[in-house]
C-alpha positions in Angstrom: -22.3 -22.5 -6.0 -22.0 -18.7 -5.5 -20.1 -19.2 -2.4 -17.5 -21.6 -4.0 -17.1 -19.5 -7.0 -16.0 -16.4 -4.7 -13.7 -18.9 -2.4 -12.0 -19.8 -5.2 -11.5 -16.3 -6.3 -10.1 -15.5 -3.4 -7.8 -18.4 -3.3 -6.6 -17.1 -6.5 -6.0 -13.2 -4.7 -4.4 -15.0 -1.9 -1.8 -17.6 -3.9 -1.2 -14.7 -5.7 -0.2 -12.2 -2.7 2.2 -15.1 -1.5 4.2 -15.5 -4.3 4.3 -12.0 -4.8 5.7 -11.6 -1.2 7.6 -14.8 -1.7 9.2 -14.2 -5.5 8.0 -10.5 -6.7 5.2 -9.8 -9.0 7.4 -10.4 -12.2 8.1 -13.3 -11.8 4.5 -15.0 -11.6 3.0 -16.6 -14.4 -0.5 -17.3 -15.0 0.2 -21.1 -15.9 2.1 -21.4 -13.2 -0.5 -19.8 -10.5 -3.3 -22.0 -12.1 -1.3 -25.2 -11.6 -0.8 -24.3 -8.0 -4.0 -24.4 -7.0 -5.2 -27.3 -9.0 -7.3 -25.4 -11.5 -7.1 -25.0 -15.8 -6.5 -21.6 -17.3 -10.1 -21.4 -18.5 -10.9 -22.1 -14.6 -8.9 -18.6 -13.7 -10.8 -16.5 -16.8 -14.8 -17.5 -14.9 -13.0 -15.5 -12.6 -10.6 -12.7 -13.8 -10.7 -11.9 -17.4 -7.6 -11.3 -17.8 -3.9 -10.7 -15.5 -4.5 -7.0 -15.2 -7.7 -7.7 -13.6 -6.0 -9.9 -10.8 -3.5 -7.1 -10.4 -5.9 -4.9 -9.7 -7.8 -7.3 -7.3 -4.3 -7.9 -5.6 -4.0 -4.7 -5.3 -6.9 -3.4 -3.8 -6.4 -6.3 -1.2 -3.3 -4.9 0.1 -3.8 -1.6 0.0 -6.7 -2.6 2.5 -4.6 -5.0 4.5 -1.9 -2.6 4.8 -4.5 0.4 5.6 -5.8 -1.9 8.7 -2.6 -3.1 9.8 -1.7 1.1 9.5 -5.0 2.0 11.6 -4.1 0.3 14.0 -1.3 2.7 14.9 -3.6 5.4 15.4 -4.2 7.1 18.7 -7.2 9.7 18.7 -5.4 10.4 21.8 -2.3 11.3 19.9 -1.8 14.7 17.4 -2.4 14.5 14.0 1.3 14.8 13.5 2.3 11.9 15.7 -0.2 9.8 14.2 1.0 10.7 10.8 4.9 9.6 12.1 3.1 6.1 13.3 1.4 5.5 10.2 4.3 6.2 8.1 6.9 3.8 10.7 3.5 1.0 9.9 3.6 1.5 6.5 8.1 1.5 6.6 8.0 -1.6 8.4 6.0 -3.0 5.2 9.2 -2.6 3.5 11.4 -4.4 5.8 9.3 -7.2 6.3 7.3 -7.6 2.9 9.3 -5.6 0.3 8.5 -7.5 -2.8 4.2 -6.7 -1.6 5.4 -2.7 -1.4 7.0 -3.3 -5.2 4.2 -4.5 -6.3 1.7 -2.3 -4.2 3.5 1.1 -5.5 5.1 0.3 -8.7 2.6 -2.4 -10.5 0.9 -0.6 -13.6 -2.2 -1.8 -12.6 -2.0 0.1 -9.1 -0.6 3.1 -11.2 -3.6 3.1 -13.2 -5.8 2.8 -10.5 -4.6 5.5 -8.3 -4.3 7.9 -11.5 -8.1 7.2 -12.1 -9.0 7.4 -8.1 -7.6 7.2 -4.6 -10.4 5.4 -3.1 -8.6 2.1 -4.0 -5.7 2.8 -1.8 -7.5 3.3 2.0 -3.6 4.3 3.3 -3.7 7.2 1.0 -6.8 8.2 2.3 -5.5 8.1 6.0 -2.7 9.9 5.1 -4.9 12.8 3.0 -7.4 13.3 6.3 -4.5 13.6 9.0 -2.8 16.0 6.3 -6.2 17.9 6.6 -6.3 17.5 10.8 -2.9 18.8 10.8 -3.2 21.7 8.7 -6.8 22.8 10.6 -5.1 22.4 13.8 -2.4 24.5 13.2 -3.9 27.1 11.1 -1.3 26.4 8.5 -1.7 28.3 5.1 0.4 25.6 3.5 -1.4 24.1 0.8 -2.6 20.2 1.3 -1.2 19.0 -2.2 2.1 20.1 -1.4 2.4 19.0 2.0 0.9 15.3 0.6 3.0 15.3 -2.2 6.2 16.0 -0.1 5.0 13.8 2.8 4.4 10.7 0.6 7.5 11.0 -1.5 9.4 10.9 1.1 7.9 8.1 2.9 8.1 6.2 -0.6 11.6 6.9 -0.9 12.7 5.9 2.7 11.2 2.7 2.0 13.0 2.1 -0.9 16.3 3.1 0.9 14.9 0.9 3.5 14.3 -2.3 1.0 17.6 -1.8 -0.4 19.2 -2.2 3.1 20.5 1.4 2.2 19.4 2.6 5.7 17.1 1.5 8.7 14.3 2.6 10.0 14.1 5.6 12.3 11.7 7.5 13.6 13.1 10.9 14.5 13.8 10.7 10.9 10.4 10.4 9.9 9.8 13.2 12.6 12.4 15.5 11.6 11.3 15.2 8.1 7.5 16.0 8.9 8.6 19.0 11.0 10.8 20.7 8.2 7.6 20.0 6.1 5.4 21.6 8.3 7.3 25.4 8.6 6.3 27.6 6.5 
Protein backbone atom coordinates (compact mmCIF):
# COMPACT_ATOMS: atom_id res chain seq x y z
CA UNK A 1 0.00 0.00 0.00
CA UNK A 2 3.03 2.17 0.97
CA UNK A 3 4.44 1.68 -2.40
CA UNK A 4 1.25 2.84 -4.30
CA UNK A 5 0.62 5.69 -2.02
CA UNK A 6 4.23 7.17 -2.91
CA UNK A 7 3.71 6.21 -6.87
CA UNK A 8 0.86 8.12 -6.83
CA UNK A 9 2.57 10.98 -5.17
CA UNK A 10 4.91 11.10 -7.51
CA UNK A 11 2.47 10.89 -10.35
CA UNK A 12 1.12 13.96 -8.94
CA UNK A 13 5.03 15.79 -8.82
CA UNK A 14 5.33 14.52 -12.31
CA UNK A 15 1.71 15.73 -14.00
CA UNK A 16 2.53 18.65 -12.32
CA UNK A 17 6.21 19.36 -13.83
CA UNK A 18 4.54 18.73 -17.31
CA UNK A 19 2.03 21.14 -17.29
CA UNK A 20 4.19 23.55 -15.73
CA UNK A 21 6.74 23.05 -18.67
CA UNK A 22 3.76 22.68 -21.02
CA UNK A 23 1.33 25.86 -19.68
CA UNK A 24 3.42 27.73 -16.76
CA UNK A 25 2.80 27.24 -13.14
CA UNK A 26 -0.14 29.90 -13.06
CA UNK A 27 -2.08 28.53 -14.88
CA UNK A 28 -2.58 25.03 -13.05
CA UNK A 29 -5.37 24.36 -10.97
CA UNK A 30 -5.76 21.83 -8.46
CA UNK A 31 -9.23 20.53 -9.84
CA UNK A 32 -7.85 20.39 -12.90
CA UNK A 33 -4.52 18.31 -11.98
CA UNK A 34 -6.76 15.89 -9.91
CA UNK A 35 -9.02 15.25 -12.87
CA UNK A 36 -6.09 14.42 -14.95
CA UNK A 37 -4.94 11.73 -13.22
CA UNK A 38 -8.20 10.17 -12.41
CA UNK A 39 -8.15 11.00 -8.64
CA UNK A 40 -10.79 13.32 -6.17
CA UNK A 41 -9.46 16.40 -4.43
CA UNK A 42 -9.57 14.56 -1.04
CA UNK A 43 -7.28 11.86 -3.01
CA UNK A 44 -4.51 14.84 -3.64
CA UNK A 45 -4.71 16.13 0.35
CA UNK A 46 -3.61 11.98 1.71
CA UNK A 47 -0.84 13.36 -0.12
CA UNK A 48 -0.03 17.05 -0.10
CA UNK A 49 -1.93 19.15 2.39
CA UNK A 50 -2.19 21.79 0.67
CA UNK A 51 -0.78 23.55 -3.14
CA UNK A 52 2.13 25.15 -1.44
CA UNK A 53 3.23 21.86 -0.34
CA UNK A 54 3.28 20.51 -4.05
CA UNK A 55 5.21 23.56 -5.00
CA UNK A 56 7.66 22.91 -2.78
CA UNK A 57 7.82 19.18 -3.79
CA UNK A 58 8.02 20.41 -7.53
CA UNK A 59 10.47 22.29 -6.63
CA UNK A 60 12.87 20.42 -4.95
CA UNK A 61 12.41 17.93 -7.92
CA UNK A 62 13.78 20.19 -10.39
CA UNK A 63 16.18 21.82 -8.72
CA UNK A 64 17.62 18.11 -8.50
CA UNK A 65 16.97 17.22 -12.02
CA UNK A 66 18.43 20.32 -13.25
CA UNK A 67 21.56 19.84 -10.66
CA UNK A 68 22.20 16.25 -12.37
CA UNK A 69 21.59 17.28 -15.79
CA UNK A 70 24.25 20.41 -14.64
CA UNK A 71 26.87 17.79 -13.16
CA UNK A 72 27.12 16.28 -15.87
CA UNK A 73 29.02 19.11 -17.43
CA UNK A 74 31.61 18.89 -15.02
CA UNK A 75 35.17 17.97 -15.85
CA UNK A 76 37.50 17.46 -12.68
CA UNK A 77 39.82 17.63 -15.52
CA UNK A 78 38.71 21.18 -16.30
CA UNK A 79 39.41 24.57 -13.96
CA UNK A 80 37.01 25.62 -11.58
CA UNK A 81 36.34 28.47 -13.85
CA UNK A 82 35.58 26.52 -17.03
CA UNK A 83 33.47 24.35 -15.09
CA UNK A 84 31.62 27.21 -13.60
CA UNK A 85 31.08 28.66 -17.62
CA UNK A 86 29.67 24.84 -18.37
CA UNK A 87 27.36 24.71 -15.57
CA UNK A 88 26.05 28.12 -16.21
CA UNK A 89 25.64 27.24 -20.48
CA UNK A 90 23.61 23.71 -18.64
CA UNK A 91 21.66 25.67 -16.55
CA UNK A 92 21.01 28.61 -19.85
CA UNK A 93 20.02 25.97 -21.96
CA UNK A 94 17.16 25.22 -19.27
CA UNK A 95 15.85 28.44 -20.39
CA UNK A 96 15.72 27.84 -24.07
CA UNK A 97 14.38 24.58 -23.86
CA UNK A 98 12.12 24.49 -20.68
CA UNK A 99 11.52 28.22 -19.83
CA UNK A 100 8.10 27.97 -18.15
CA UNK A 101 10.17 25.01 -15.43
CA UNK A 102 13.08 28.03 -14.93
CA UNK A 103 9.84 30.52 -14.09
CA UNK A 104 8.61 28.43 -11.83
CA UNK A 105 12.02 27.07 -10.42
CA UNK A 106 13.26 30.85 -9.72
CA UNK A 107 10.33 32.87 -9.33
CA UNK A 108 7.53 30.47 -7.46
CA UNK A 109 6.96 31.77 -3.79
CA UNK A 110 7.31 28.47 -2.62
CA UNK A 111 11.04 28.15 -4.07
CA UNK A 112 11.50 31.78 -2.69
CA UNK A 113 10.66 30.61 0.62
CA UNK A 114 12.68 27.77 0.53
CA UNK A 115 15.86 29.18 -0.60
CA UNK A 116 15.34 32.22 1.99
CA UNK A 117 15.03 29.45 4.84
CA UNK A 118 18.04 27.16 3.25
CA UNK A 119 20.04 26.40 0.05
CA UNK A 120 20.19 22.75 0.55
CA UNK A 121 16.95 22.51 -1.46
CA UNK A 122 18.44 23.85 -4.52
CA UNK A 123 21.72 21.21 -5.30
CA UNK A 124 22.64 23.83 -8.48
CA UNK A 125 23.21 26.48 -5.89
CA UNK A 126 25.27 24.32 -4.09
CA UNK A 127 27.53 23.48 -7.16
CA UNK A 128 27.81 26.85 -7.99
CA UNK A 129 28.80 27.95 -4.11
CA UNK A 130 31.80 25.05 -4.02
CA UNK A 131 33.31 25.96 -7.56
CA UNK A 132 33.00 29.68 -6.25
CA UNK A 133 35.13 28.38 -3.31
CA UNK A 134 37.68 26.18 -5.74
CA UNK A 135 38.08 29.22 -7.76
CA UNK A 136 38.78 31.68 -5.16
CA UNK A 137 41.47 28.93 -3.24
CA UNK A 138 42.98 28.44 -6.50
CA UNK A 139 43.74 31.70 -7.30
CA UNK A 140 44.45 33.19 -4.01
CA UNK A 141 41.74 35.72 -4.55
CA UNK A 142 40.87 38.13 -1.63
CA UNK A 143 37.53 38.68 -3.20
CA UNK A 144 34.90 37.82 -0.93
CA UNK A 145 32.64 34.58 -1.84
CA UNK A 146 29.12 36.40 -1.30
CA UNK A 147 30.01 38.92 -3.76
CA UNK A 148 31.44 36.93 -6.37
CA UNK A 149 28.10 34.43 -5.87
CA UNK A 150 25.87 37.16 -5.74
CA UNK A 151 27.26 38.72 -9.00
CA UNK A 152 27.78 35.36 -10.67
CA UNK A 153 24.21 34.13 -10.18
CA UNK A 154 22.49 37.38 -11.13
CA UNK A 155 23.94 37.42 -13.99
CA UNK A 156 23.32 34.00 -15.00
CA UNK A 157 19.57 34.60 -13.88
CA UNK A 158 19.32 37.59 -15.97
CA UNK A 159 20.87 36.07 -19.15
CA UNK A 160 18.29 33.49 -18.99
CA UNK A 161 15.60 35.73 -18.82
CA UNK A 162 17.06 37.68 -21.86
CA UNK A 163 17.50 34.34 -23.21
CA UNK A 164 13.53 33.20 -22.58
CA UNK A 165 12.49 36.35 -23.87
CA UNK A 166 14.26 35.63 -27.21
CA UNK A 167 16.06 39.01 -26.26
CA UNK A 168 19.45 37.33 -27.07
CA UNK A 169 21.03 33.70 -27.56
CA UNK A 170 23.18 31.92 -25.90
CA UNK A 171 26.94 32.44 -25.88
CA UNK A 172 29.52 31.36 -24.15
CA UNK A 173 32.29 33.83 -24.42
CA UNK A 174 29.61 35.82 -22.89
CA UNK A 175 29.32 33.82 -19.97
CA UNK A 176 33.29 33.75 -20.03
CA UNK A 177 33.82 37.35 -20.41
CA UNK A 178 31.40 38.02 -17.71
CA UNK A 179 33.14 35.53 -15.11
CA UNK A 180 36.61 37.03 -16.02
CA UNK A 181 35.53 40.79 -15.34
CA UNK A 182 34.07 39.19 -12.10
CA UNK A 183 37.05 37.59 -11.14
CA UNK A 184 39.79 40.90 -11.21
CA UNK A 185 40.08 42.48 -8.43
Amino acid sequence: MAGLKNQTKQNIINLTIKLIDDNGYTNISLRKLVLKLGLTTGSFYKHFSTKNELWLEVTRDLSQQIANTASKNIDLGMTPEQNIVALAVSFLEQYQTHPNIMDFLLFNPMSQADLNQSSESFKYLQIIDQLITEVINKNHMNKDKQTLFIQLWSFIQGYGILIKNNSVSLDQSIIQITLNNFLKE
